[in-house]
C-alpha positions as CSV (number, residue, x, y, z in Angstrom):
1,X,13.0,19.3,8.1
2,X,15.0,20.1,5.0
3,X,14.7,17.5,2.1
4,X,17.2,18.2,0.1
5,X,17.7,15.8,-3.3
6,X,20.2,12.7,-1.7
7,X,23.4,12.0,-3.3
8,X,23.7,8.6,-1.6
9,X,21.9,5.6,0.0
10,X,23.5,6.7,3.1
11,X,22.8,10.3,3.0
12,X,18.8,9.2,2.2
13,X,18.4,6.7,4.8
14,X,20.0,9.1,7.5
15,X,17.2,11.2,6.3
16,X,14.0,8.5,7.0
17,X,15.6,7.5,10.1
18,X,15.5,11.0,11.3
19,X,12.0,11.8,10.0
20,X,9.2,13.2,12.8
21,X,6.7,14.3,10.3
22,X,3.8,12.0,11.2
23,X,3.1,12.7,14.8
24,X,1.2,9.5,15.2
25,X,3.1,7.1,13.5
26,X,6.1,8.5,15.8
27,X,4.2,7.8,18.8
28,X,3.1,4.4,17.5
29,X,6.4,3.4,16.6
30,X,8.1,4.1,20.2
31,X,4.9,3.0,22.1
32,X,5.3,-0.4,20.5
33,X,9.3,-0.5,20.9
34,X,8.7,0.2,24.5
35,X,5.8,-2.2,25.0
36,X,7.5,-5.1,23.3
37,X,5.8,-8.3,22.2
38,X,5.9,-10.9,24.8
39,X,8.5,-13.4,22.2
40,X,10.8,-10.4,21.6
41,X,10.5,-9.0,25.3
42,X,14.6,-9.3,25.3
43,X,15.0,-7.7,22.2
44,X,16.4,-3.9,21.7
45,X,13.5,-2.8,19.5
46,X,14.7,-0.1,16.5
47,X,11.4,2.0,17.2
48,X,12.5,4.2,14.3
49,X,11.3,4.8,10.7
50,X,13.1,1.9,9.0
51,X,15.4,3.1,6.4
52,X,15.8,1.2,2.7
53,X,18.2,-2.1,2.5
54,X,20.6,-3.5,-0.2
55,X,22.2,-1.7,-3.2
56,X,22.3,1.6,-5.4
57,X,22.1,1.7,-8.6
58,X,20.2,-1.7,-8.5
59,X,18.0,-3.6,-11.7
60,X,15.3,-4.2,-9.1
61,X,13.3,-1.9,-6.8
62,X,10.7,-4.0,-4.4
63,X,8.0,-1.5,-2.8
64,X,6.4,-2.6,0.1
65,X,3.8,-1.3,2.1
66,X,5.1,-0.1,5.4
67,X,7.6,-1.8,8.3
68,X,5.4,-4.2,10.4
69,X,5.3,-3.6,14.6
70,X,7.4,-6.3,15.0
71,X,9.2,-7.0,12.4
72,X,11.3,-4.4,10.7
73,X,9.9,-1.9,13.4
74,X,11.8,-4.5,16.0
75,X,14.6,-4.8,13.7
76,X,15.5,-2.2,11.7
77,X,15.6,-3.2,8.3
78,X,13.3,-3.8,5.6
79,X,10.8,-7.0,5.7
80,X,12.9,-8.4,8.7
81,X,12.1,-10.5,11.4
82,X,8.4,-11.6,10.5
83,X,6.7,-14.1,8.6
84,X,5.9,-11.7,5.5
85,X,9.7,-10.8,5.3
86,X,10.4,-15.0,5.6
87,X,8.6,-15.1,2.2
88,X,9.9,-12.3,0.4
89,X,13.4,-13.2,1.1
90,X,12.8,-16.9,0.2
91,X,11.8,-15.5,-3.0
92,X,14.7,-13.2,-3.8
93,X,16.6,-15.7,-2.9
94,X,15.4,-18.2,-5.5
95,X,15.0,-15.3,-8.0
96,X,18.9,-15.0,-7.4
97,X,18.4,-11.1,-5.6
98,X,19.6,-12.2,-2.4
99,X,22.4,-14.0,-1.2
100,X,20.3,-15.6,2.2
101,X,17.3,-17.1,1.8
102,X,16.8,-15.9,5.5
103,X,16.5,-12.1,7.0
104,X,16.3,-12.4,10.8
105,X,18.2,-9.4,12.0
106,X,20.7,-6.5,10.4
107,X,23.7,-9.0,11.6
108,X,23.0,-11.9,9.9
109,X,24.7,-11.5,7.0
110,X,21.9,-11.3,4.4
111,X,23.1,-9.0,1.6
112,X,20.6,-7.8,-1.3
113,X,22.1,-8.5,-4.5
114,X,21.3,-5.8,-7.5
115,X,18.2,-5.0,-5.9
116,X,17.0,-2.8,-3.5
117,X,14.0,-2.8,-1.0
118,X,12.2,0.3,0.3
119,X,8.2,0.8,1.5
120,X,5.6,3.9,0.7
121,X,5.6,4.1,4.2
122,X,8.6,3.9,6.3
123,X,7.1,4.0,9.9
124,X,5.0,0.5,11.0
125,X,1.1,2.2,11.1
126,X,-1.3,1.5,13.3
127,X,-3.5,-1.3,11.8
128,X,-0.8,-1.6,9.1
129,X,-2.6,1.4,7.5
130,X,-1.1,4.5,7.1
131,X,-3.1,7.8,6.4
132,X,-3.0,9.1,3.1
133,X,-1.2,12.4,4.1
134,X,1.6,10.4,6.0
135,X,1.7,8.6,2.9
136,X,2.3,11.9,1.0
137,X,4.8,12.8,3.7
138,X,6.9,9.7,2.9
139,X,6.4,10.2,-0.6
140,X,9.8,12.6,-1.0
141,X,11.8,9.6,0.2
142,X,10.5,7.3,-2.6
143,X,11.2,9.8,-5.2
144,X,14.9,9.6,-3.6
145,X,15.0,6.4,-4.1
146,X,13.8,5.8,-7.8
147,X,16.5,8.5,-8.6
148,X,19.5,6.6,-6.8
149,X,18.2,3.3,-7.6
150,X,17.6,4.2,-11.3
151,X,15.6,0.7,-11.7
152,X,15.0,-1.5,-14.5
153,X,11.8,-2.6,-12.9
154,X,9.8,-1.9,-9.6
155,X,8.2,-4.8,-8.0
156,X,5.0,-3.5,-6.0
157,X,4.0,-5.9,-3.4
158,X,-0.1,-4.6,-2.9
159,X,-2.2,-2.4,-4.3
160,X,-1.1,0.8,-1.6
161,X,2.6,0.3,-2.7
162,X,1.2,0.3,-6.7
163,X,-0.8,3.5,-6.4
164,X,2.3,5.0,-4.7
165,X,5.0,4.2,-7.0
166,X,1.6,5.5,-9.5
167,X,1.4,8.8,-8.1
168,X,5.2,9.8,-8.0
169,X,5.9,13.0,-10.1
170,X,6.9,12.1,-13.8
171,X,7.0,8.1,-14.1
172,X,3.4,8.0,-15.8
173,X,3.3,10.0,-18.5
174,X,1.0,13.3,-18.1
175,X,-2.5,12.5,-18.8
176,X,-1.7,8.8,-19.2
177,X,-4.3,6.4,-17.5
178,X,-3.2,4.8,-14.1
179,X,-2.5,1.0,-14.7
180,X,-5.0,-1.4,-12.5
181,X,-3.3,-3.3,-9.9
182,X,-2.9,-6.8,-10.0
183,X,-1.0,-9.6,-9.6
184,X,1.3,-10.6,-12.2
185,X,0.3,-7.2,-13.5
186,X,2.6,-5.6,-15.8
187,X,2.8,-2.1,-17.2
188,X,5.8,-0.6,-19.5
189,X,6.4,2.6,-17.5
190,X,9.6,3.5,-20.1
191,X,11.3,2.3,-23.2
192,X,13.3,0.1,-20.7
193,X,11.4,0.4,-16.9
194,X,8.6,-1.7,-15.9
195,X,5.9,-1.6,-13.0
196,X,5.3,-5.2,-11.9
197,X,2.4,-6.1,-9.5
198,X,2.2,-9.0,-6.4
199,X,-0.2,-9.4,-3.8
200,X,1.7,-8.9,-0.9
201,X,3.2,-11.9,1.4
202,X,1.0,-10.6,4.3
203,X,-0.1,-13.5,6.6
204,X,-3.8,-12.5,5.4
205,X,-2.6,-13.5,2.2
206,X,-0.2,-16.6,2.7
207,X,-2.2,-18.1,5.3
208,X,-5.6,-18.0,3.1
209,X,-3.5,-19.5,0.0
210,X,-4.5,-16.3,-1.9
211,X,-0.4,-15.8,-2.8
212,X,1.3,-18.9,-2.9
213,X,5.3,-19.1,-3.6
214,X,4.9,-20.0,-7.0
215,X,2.9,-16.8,-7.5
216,X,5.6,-15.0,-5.7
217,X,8.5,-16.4,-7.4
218,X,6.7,-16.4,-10.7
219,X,6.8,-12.3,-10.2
220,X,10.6,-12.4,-9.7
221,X,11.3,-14.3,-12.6
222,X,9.0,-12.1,-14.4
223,X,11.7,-9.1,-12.6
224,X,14.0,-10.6,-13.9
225,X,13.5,-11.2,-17.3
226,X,12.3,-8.0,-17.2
227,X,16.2,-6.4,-15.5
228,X,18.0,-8.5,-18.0
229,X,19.7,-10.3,-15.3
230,X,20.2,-14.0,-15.7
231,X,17.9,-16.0,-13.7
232,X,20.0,-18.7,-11.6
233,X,17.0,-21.6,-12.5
234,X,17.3,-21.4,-16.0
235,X,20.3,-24.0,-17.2
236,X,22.3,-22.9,-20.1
């Protein structure tokens, strides 16, 4: 499959959704579309690598993990349709990144707002873990993205999604130590581009109180500042 360097958001994304690279995550993907989870067993599932949602050039680049089976992998677009996406989009919301503080489906109207969200993975994995070579295969498609995003700072919700953004060709400089993952981390990547750690709003993390949404918007603001952007909780 040819990669050539994207010259839009739409040309890149046309390019994930037609990716077949990973065998197994292909298979994986469809199996579950077809299969269906018993609560969505009327929905059209997307079954498809999930492509990257809101705006280009944007202050703000969130890096998730990968799609989850039924969420994004049910609807097609980023952190949609579960309860990890229900926090996230809370969260922009508040930080003043999204103009819903809901994302249920690809109609409902949610737009991003100077931000843009993509994954190191863009196929759901079995387990939710992808392999590291499938990671490498998606790797291409992040690179894409940092170049049309051209991000102030890049939000990197877990530690997989931190040692991708990491590893990409040129962001570190050569020799440089890898920052430690963390949340709340930060690490100055540029003169004027920062690397910005969460925990990820996983259920494994919500539910056991290990990320909370103060954490989660704390990080945002912390984006935000960070962008330059005004943050919509701070009176003038």
């Amino acid at each position: 499959m040819s990669r050539s360097a994207p010259r839009s958001l739409a040309g890149l994304n046309r390019q994930i959704v037609a990716c077949e690279r990973c065998p197994r995550l292909v298979q994986h993907c469809r199996a579950v579309a077809k299969e269906k989870r018993k609560a969505y067993a009327a929905d059209e599932y997307w079954g498809r690598p999930v492509p990257n949602f809101g705006t280009t050039p944007a202050s703000v680049l969130v890096v998730g993990l990968a799609p989850g089976a039924h969420g994004a992998n049910r609807t097609g677009r980023m952190f949609t349709g579960d309860r990890s996406g229900d926090w996230l989009y809370r969260a922009l919301h508040r930080a003043g990144l999204a103009t819903q503080a809901v994302s249920v489906s690809r109609e409902d109207g949610t737009e991003l707002v100077d931000c843009l969200i993509t994954a190191a993975g863009h196929c759901a994995p079995p387990g939710n873990k992808p392999a590291p070579d499938e990671l490498a295969n998606c790797e291409p498609f992040l690179v894409g993205t940092l170049q049309l995003c051209r991000p102030r700072v890049i939000v990197a919700l877990g530690a997989i999604a931190w040692g991708s953004v990491c590893r990409l060709p040129g962001l570190l400089e050569a020799g440089g130590k890898r920052p430690r993952f963390g949340h709340a981390a930060e690490f100055r990547l540029t003169a004027d581009r920062w690397l910005i750690g969460s925990y990820h709003p996983s259920q494994q993390n919500t539910f056991t109180g290990r990320l909370t949404e103060a954490m989660l918007d704390y990080v945002f603001a912390r984006a935000v500042q960070r962008s330059g952007r005004p943050d919509p909780r701070v009176q003038n």
